[in-house]
C-alpha positions as CSV (number, residue, x, y, z in Angstrom):
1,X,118.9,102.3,67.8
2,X,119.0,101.1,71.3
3,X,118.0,103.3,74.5
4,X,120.1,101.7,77.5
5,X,119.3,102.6,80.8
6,X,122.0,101.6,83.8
7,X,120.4,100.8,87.0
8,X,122.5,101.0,90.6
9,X,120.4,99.7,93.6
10,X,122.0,102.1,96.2
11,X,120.6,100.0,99.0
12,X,122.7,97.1,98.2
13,X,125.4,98.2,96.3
14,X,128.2,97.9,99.3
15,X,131.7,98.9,96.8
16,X,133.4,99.8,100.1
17,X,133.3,96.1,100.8
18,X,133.9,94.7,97.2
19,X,137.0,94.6,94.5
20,X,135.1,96.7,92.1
21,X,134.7,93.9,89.9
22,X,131.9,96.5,87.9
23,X,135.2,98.5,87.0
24,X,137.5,96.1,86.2
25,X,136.1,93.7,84.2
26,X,134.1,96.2,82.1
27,X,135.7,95.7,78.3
28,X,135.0,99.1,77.9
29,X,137.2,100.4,80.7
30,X,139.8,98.3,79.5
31,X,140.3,99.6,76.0
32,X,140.5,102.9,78.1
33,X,137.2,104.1,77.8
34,X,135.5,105.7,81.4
35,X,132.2,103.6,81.1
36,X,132.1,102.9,85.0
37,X,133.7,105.8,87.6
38,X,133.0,106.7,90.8
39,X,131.9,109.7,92.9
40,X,133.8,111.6,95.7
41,X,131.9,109.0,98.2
42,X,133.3,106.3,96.2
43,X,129.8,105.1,94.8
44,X,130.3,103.5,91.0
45,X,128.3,105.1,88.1
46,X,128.2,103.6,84.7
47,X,128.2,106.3,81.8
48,X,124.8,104.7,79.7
49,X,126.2,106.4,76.5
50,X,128.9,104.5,76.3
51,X,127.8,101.3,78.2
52,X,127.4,98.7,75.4
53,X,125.0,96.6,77.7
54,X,126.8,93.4,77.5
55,X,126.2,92.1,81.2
56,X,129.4,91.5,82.6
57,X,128.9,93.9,85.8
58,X,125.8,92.2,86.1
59,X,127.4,89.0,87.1
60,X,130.6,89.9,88.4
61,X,128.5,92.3,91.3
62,X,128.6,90.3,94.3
63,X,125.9,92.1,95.7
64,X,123.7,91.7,93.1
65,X,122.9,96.0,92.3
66,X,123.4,96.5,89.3
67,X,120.5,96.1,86.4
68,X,120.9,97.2,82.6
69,X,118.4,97.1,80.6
70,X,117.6,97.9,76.6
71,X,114.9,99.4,75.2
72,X,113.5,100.5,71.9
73,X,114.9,104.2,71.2
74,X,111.6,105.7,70.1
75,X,111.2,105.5,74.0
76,X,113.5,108.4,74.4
77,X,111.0,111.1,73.2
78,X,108.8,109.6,76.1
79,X,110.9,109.9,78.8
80,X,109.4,111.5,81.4
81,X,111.7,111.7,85.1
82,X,115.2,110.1,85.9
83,X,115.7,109.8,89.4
84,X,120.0,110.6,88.7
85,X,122.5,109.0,87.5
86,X,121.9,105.4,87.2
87,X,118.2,105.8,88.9
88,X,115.2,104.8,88.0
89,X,113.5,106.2,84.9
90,X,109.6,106.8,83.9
91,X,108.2,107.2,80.9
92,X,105.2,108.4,79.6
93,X,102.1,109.4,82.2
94,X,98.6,108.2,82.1
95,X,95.6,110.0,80.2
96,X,92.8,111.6,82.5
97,X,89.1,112.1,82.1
98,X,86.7,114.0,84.2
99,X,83.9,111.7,85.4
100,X,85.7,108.6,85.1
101,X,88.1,106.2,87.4
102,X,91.0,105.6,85.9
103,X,92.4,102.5,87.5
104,X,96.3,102.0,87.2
105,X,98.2,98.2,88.2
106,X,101.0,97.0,87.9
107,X,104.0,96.2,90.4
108,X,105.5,97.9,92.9
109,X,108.6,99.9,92.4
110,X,107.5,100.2,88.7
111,X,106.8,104.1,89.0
112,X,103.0,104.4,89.8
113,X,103.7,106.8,93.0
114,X,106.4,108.5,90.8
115,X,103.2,109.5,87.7
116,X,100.9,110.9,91.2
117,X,103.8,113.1,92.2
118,X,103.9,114.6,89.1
119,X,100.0,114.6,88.0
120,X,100.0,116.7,91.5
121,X,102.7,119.2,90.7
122,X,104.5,117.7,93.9
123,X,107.8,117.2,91.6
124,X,108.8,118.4,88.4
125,X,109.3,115.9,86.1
126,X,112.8,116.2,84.7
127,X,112.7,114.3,81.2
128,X,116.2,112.7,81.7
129,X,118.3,115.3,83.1
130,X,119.8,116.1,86.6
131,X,117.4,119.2,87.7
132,X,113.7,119.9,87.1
133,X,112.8,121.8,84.0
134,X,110.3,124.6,83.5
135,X,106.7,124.1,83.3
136,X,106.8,124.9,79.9
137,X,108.9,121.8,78.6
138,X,105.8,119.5,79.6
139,X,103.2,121.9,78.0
140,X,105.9,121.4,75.1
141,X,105.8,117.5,75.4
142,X,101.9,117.2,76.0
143,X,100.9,119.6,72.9
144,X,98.5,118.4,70.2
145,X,96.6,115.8,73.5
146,X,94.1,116.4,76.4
147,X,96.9,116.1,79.1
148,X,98.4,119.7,77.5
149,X,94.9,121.5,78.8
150,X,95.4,119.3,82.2
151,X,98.6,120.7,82.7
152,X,98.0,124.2,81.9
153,X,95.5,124.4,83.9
154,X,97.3,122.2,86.9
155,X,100.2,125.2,86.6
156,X,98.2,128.2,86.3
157,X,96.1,127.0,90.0
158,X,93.3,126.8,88.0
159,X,92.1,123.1,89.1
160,X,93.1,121.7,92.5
161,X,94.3,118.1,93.1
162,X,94.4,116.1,96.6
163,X,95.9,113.0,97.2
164,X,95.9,110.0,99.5
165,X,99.0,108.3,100.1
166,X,100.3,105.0,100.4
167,X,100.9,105.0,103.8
168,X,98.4,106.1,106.4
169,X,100.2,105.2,109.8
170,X,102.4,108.0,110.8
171,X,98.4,110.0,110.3
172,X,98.4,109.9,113.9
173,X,101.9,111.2,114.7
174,X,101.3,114.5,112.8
175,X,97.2,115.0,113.2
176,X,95.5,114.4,117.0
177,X,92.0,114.8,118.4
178,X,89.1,113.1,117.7
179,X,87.9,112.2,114.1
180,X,84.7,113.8,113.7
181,X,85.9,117.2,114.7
182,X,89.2,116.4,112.8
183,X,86.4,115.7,109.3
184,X,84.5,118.8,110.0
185,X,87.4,121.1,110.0
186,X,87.9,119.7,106.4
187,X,84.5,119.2,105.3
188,X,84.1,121.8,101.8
189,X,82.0,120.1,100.2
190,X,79.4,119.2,103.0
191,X,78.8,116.2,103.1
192,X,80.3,114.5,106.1
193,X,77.7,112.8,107.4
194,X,77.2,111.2,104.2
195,X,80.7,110.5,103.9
196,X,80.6,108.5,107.1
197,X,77.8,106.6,106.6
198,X,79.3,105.9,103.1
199,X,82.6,104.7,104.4
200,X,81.4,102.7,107.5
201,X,82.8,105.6,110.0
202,X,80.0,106.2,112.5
203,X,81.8,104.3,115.4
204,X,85.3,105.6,113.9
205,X,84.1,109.1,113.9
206,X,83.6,108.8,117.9
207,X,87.1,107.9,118.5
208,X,90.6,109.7,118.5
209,X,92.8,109.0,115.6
210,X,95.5,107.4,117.7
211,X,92.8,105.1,118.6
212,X,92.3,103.9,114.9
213,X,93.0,100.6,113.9
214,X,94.5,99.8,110.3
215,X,91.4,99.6,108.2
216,X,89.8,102.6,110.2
217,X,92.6,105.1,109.6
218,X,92.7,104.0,105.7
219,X,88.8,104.9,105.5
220,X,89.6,108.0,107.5
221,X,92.1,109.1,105.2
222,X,89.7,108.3,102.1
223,X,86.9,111.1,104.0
224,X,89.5,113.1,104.5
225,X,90.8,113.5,100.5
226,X,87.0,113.4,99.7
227,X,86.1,115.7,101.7
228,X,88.0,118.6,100.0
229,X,86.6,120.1,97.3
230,X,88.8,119.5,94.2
231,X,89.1,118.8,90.8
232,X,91.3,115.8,90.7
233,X,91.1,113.3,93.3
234,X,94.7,110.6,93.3
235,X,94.2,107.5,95.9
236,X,97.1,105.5,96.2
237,X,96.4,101.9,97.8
238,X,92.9,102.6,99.3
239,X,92.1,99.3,99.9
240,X,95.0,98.3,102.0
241,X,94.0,97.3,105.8
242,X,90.5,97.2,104.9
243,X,88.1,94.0,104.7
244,X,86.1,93.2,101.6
245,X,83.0,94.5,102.6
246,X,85.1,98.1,103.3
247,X,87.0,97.7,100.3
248,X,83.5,97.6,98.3
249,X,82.1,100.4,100.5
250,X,85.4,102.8,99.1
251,X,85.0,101.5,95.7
252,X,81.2,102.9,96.0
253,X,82.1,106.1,97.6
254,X,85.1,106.7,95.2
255,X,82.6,105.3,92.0
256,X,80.3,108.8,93.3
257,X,83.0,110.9,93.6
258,X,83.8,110.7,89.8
259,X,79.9,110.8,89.4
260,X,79.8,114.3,90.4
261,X,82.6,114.9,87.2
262,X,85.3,114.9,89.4
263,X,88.5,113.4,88.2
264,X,89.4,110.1,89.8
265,X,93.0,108.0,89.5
266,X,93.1,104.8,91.6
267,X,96.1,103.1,92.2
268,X,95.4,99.6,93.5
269,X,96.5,95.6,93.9
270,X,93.4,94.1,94.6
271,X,92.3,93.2,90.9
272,X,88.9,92.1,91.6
273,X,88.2,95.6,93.6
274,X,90.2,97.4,91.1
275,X,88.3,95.8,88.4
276,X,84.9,96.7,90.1
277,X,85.7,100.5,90.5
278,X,87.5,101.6,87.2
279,X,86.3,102.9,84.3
280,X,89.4,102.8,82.4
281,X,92.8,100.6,83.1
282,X,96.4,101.9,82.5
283,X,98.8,99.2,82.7
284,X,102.8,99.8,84.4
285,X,105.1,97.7,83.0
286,X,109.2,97.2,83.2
287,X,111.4,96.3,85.9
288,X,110.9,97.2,89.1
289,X,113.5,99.7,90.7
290,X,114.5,100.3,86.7
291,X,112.5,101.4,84.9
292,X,108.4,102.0,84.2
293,X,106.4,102.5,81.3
294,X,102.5,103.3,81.2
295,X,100.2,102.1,78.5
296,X,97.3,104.2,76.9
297,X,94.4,103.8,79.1
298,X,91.4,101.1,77.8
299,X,88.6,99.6,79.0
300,X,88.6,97.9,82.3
301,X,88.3,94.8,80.8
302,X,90.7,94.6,77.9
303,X,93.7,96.4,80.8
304,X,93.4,94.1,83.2
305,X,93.3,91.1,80.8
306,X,96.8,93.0,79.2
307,X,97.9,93.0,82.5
308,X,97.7,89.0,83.0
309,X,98.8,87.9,79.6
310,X,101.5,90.1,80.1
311,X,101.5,91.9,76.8
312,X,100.9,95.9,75.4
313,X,99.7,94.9,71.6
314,X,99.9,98.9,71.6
315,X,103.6,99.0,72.0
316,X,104.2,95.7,70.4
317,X,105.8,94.6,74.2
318,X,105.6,91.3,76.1
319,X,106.9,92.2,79.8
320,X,105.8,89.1,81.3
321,X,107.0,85.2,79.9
322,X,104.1,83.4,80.9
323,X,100.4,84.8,80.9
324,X,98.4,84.3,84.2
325,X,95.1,82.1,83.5
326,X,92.6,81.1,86.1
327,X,91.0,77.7,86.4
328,X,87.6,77.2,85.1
329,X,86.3,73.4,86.1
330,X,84.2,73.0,88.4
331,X,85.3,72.2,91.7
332,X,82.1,71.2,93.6
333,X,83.5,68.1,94.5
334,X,86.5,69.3,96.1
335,X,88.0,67.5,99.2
336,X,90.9,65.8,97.1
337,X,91.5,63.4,100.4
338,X,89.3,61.6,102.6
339,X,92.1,61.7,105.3
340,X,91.1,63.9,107.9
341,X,94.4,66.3,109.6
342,X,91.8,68.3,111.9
343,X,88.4,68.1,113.0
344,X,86.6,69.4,115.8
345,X,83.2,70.1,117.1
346,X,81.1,73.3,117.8
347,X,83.6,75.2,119.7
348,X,82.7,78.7,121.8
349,X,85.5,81.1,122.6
350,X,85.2,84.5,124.5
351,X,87.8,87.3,124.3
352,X,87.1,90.2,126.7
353,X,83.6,91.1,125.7
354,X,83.8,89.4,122.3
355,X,82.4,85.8,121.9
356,X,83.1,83.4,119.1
357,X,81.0,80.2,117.5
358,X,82.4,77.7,115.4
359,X,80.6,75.2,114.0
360,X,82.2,71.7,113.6
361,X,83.5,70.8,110.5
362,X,86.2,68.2,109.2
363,X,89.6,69.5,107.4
364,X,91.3,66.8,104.9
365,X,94.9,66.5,103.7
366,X,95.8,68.2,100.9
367,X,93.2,70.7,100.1
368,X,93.2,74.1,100.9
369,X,90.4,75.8,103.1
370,X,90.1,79.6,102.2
371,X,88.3,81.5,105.5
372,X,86.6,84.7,104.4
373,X,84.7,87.3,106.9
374,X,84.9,91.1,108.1
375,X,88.2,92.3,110.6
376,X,87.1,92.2,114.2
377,X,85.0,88.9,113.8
378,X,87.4,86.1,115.0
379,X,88.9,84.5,112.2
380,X,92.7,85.3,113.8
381,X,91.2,83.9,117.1
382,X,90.5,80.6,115.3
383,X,94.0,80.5,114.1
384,X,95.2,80.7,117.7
385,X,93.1,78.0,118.6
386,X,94.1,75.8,116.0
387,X,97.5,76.6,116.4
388,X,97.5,76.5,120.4
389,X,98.2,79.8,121.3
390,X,94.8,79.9,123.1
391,X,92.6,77.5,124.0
392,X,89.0,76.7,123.4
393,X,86.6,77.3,126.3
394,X,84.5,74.4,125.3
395,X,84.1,71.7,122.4
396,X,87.7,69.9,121.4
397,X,89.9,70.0,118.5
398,X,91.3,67.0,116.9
399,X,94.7,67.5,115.2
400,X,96.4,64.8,113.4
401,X,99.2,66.4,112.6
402,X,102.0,67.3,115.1
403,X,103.5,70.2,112.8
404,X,102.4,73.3,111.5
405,X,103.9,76.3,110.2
406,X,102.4,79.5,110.9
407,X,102.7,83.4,109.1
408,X,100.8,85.6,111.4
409,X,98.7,88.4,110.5
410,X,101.4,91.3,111.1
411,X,104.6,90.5,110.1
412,X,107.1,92.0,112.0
413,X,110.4,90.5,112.7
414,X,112.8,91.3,115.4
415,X,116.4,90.0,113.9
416,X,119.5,91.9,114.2
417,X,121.1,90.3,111.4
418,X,120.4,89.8,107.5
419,X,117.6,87.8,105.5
420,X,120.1,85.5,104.3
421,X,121.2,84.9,108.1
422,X,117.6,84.5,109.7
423,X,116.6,81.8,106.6
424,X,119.5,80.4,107.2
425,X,119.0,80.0,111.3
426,X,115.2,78.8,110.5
427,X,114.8,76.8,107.6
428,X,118.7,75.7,107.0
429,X,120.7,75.6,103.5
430,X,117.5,74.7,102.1
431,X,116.4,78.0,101.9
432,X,118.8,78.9,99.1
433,X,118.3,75.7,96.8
434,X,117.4,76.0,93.3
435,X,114.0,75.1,93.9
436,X,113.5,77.1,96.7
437,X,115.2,79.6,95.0
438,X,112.8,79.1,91.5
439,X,109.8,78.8,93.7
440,X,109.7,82.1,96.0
441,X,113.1,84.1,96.3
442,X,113.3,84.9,92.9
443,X,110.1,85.6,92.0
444,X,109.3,87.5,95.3
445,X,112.6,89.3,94.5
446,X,114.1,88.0,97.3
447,X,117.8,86.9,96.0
448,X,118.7,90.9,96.2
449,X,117.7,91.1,99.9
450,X,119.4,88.7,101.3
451,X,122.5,90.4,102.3
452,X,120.5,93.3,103.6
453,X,119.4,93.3,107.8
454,X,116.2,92.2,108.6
455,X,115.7,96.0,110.0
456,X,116.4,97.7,106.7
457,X,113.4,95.8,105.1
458,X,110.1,97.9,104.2
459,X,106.8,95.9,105.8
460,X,106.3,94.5,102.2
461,X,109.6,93.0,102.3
462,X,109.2,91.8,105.4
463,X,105.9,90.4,105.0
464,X,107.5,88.2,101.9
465,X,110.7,87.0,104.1
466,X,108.0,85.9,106.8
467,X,105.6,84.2,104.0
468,X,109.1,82.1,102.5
469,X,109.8,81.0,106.1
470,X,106.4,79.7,106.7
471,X,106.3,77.6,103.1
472,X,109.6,76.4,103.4
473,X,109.6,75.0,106.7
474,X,108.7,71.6,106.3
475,X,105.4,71.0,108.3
476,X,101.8,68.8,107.3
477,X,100.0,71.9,107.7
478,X,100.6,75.6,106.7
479,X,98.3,78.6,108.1
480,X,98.8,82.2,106.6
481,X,96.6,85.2,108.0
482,X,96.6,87.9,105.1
483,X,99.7,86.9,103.0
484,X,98.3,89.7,100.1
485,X,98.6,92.4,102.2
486,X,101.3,94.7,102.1
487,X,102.2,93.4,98.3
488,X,101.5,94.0,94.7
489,X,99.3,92.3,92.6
490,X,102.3,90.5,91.0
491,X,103.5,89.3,94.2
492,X,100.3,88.3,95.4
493,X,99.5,85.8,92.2
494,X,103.3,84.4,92.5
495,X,102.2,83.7,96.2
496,X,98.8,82.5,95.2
497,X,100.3,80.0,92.9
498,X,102.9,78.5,95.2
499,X,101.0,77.6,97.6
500,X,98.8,75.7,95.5
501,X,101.7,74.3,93.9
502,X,102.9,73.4,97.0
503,X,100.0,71.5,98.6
504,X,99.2,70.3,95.4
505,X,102.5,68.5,95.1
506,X,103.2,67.4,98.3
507,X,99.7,66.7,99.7
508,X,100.1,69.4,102.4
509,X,97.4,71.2,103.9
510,X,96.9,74.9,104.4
511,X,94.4,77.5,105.8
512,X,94.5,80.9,104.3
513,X,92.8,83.9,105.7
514,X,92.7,86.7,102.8
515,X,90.4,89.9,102.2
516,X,91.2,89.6,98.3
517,X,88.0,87.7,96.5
518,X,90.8,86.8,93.3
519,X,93.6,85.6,95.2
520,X,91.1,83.1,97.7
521,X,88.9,82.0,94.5
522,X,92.3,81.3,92.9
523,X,94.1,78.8,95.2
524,X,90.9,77.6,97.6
525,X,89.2,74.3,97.7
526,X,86.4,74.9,100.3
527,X,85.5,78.2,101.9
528,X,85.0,78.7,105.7
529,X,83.0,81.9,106.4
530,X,82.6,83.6,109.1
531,X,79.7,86.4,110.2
532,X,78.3,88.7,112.8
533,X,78.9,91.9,114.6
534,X,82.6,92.9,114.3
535,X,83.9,93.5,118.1
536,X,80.9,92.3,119.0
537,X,80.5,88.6,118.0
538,X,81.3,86.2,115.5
539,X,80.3,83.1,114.2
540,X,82.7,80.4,112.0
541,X,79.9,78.8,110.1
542,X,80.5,74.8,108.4
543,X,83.3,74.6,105.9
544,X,81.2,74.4,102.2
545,X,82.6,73.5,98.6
546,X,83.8,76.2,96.7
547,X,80.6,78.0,95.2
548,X,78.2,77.3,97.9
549,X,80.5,79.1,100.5
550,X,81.4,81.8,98.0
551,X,77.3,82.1,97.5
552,X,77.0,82.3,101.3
553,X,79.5,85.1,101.8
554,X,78.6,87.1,98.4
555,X,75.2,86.7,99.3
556,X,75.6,88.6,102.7
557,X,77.7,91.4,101.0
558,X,74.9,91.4,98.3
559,X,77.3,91.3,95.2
560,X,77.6,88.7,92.6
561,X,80.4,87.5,90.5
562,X,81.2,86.1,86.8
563,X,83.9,84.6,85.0
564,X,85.7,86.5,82.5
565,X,85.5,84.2,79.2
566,X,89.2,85.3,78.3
567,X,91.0,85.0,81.0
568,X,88.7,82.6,83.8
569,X,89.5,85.4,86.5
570,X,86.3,86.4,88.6
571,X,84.5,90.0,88.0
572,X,82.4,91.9,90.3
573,X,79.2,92.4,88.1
574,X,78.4,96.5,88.4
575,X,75.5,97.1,90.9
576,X,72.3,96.9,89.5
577,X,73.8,95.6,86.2
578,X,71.3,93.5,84.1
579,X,73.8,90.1,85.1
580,X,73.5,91.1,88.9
581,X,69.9,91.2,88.9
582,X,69.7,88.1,87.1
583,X,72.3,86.0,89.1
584,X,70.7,87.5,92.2
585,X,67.1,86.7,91.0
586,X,68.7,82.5,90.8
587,X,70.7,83.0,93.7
588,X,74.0,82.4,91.7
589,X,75.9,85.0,93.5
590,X,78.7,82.8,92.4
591,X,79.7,81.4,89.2
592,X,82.6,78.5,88.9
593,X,82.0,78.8,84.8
């Protein structure tokens, strides 16, 4: 038996502007059978129950909407919430345990947010039909497991559950005044001072919200959920804006909430941060915007390594083709080019009342420099340099290259028209050849944005158009500023990869400014780091090989890092953790092997 689930992308399903190719070429229709129809706004539907999946709307839609998939009918007794006809469908929801973090990955648009809606009691989950159904049908599906006394509980008000959303910037349209006062109106549990030493607020607390940047509104909005006193505590994407060093500070001050017995569910895309805070891993697999399944919960360790391999031996599922491994050879001696492209000598730079060192080093072609350092400290100033859109106040660069292709930390492109149109008007037909298309539009997911305007795009989509212009322009040197933010973990290794593919390939050169430790280990060659006081001053230290600039930077946030033997992917050793105090006590806060 076969569960088949019909999937209509509403966004880019345009049949006003089509022949209704879905309708007519269905066999099913034709032997007079109503397997697709359409509303009273003359938007298609396909009837699943009849649908006999065979893919022929699939590749007759000229706007590429429609997605069918089959799955194993067992499922069906899982099914948790159907988002209408021909919307996305969830099944199953993840196990909780008070006193633990229960870390969930997977893609975006695979149902995560959905499962937090519904652990929350902010939607009723609907099992497959058109309108919620009573409490009592999820007690009915959760009897006889630990999520029936979760639920009972969640619907009789006898535990309370906060969350902190995805997005934090529209904070300071609703909430105004200055943080402190905003914290201690909030403050049940008492312990805001704590809390702000804990999340790095004490010059954050002092300012109004509409002041905040990125990072210091995300931390805000941690304090804020921690602050309440509850029972269940839901972060979704707490480590987005934030450096490294504030992404480990959360993962601290979350790993003490769930100390205290609370129950803790964080939904995150850095894996090495994710990784470092969870007690338990759920893994969300299927297809994006179609459907999403979650796996039982297991140790940090053996999820995460599910996760790349891209198999649920649970459920007897492979969701991914090819598993995601991690290079383990040494790569002390890494400039792969004694060619120099740039090189310059100890430059100073002063913005306003910040000031910025950089000691002179040498950059070679083909290799890839990773830079690594807090926000605020002057690495996107030394991107302008390089790139000439300011200018050094003394010392001299050296560029022997006279292109470069540039994706700038925020992402935001003013273009009236569609994706397909502004790749089109900066890269040329090249854009949309098979390799192009092989390398980054299908795997970013592009292909089914391209007829949509570059306004209609969410800042993740967005941030992928701008990183596929900047690697398929052709150019001798590439420079990205953050290209994981804004995108899932899946995203970020596809991005990872071609880029090293890339320069690997072609003997390019690129510079890449990340705060994720897994996706900078993954595709760098040397490491550039920079310290100091963030607004304050900063200094670019000497480009180093791979571990000894990896040591450096570790070193200052005091946390070491191993190799996971399955997979080769790095690990944040657990504070205090008999490795930690013995890679500390040899100063290995960095392991290649």
């Amino acid at each position: 038996m076969t569960l088949r689930i019909a999937v209509i992308d509403r966004d880019t399903c345009k049949s006003d502007k089509c022949q209704h190719e879905c309708y007519y070429f269905c066999p099913v229709v034709r032997l007079g059978q109503e397997c697709v129809k359409f509303d009273d706004e003359g938007q298609p539907e396909i009837v699943e129950d009849i649908c006999t999946g065979c893919g022929i709307c699939i590749k007759k839609c000229p706007f590429d909407s429609i997605d069918i998939v089959n799955l194993p009918d067992k499922l069906s007794s899982d099914l948790i919430h159907k988002y209408g006809v021909n919307g996305f469908t969830l099944f199953k929801l993840p196990d909780l345990e008070p006193g633990k973090i229960l870390g969930i990955i997977g893609k975006n648009g695979i149902g995560k947010s959905t499962a937090i809606k519904i652990l929350s009691d902010k939607i009723k989950a609907n099992f497959g039909n058109e309108t919620p159904q009573s409490k009592e049908k999820m007690l009915e599906y959760t009897k006889g497991n630990k999520m029936n006394d979760y639920f009972t509980n969640l619907y009789n008000k006898k535990i309370r559950v906060v969350i902190k959303p995805q997005t934090v910037y529209n904070i300071p349209k609703v909430v105004q005044g200055q943080v402190y006062d905003l914290l201690e109106k909030i403050d049940e549990r008492n312990n805001l001072k704590e809390t702000i030493v804990d999340l790095d607020l004490e010059i954050a607390s002092k300012m109004n919200i509409s002041d905040l940047s990125g990072g210091e509104l995300q931390r805000v909005a941690i304090a804020s959920v921690g602050l309440r006193d509850a029972d269940v505590y839901l972060f979704d994407e707490p480590s987005s804006y934030n450096d490294v060093f504030q992404r480990i500070a959360v993962a601290k001050y979350l790993k003490k909430l769930a100390r205290s017995g609370k129950i803790v569910v964080v939904v995150e895309h850095d894996m090495a941060i994710l990784d470092y805070l969870s007690d338990l891993i759920t893994v969300v697999y299927g297809d994006p915007g179609v459907y999403g399944i979650f796996s039982r919960p297991e140790s940090v360790r053996t999820g995460i390594n599910m996760f790349l391999d891209g198999t649920v031996p649970s459920d007897n599922i492979r969701f991914r083709k090819n598993e995601i491994k991690f290079e383990t050879v040494s790569q002390l001696n890494s400039i792969v080019n004694d060619t120099p492209i740039l090189d310059f000598t100890d430059i100073n730079k002063k913005v306003n009342d910040f000031s910025l060192k950089i000691d002179a080093s040498t950059i070679y072609q083909g290799e890839i420099i990773g830079i690594l350092g807090p926000n605020a400290i002057g690495k996107s100033t030394f991107l302008n340099i390089i790139t000439g859109n300011t200018h050094a106040d003394s010392g001299s660069f050296n560029v022997m290259t006279s292109t470069h292709s540039y994706k700038p930390q925020h992402s935001h492109i003013d273009y009236p028209n569609s994706v397909q149109d502004y790749l089109s008007e900066t890269i040329g037909q090249s854009a949309f050849s098979s390799y192009s298309k092989s390398l980054l539009l299908e795997p970013l997911g592009l292909t089914k944005l391209l007829d949509r305007k570059m306004s209609e795009l969410s800042g993740g989509e967005m941030h992928k158009v701008a990183i596929t212009k900047c690697l398929l322009t052709e150019s001798d040197l590439y420079i990205l500023d953050e290209p994981s933010a804004f995108v899932d973990i899946e995203d970020r290794l596809v991005i990872s990869s071609t880029i090293k593919r890339i320069m690997n390939s072609m003997g390019k050169t690129a510079i890449i400014v990340d705060h994720d430790l897994l996706v900078l280990d993954l595709i760098s060659n040397r490491i550039m780091v920079f310290e100091g006081k963030p607004n304050q001053s900063g200094h670019a230290l000497k480009i180093k090989n791979k571990k000894d600039g990896f040591n450096s930077f570790l070193n200052s946030m005091e946390i070491t890092i191993r190799r996971d033997k399955h997979s080769g992917r790095p690990r944040i050793n657990k504070l205090d953790s008999r490795l930690d105090r013995q890679q500390k006590a040899s100063g290995n806060y960095y392991y290649e092997e």
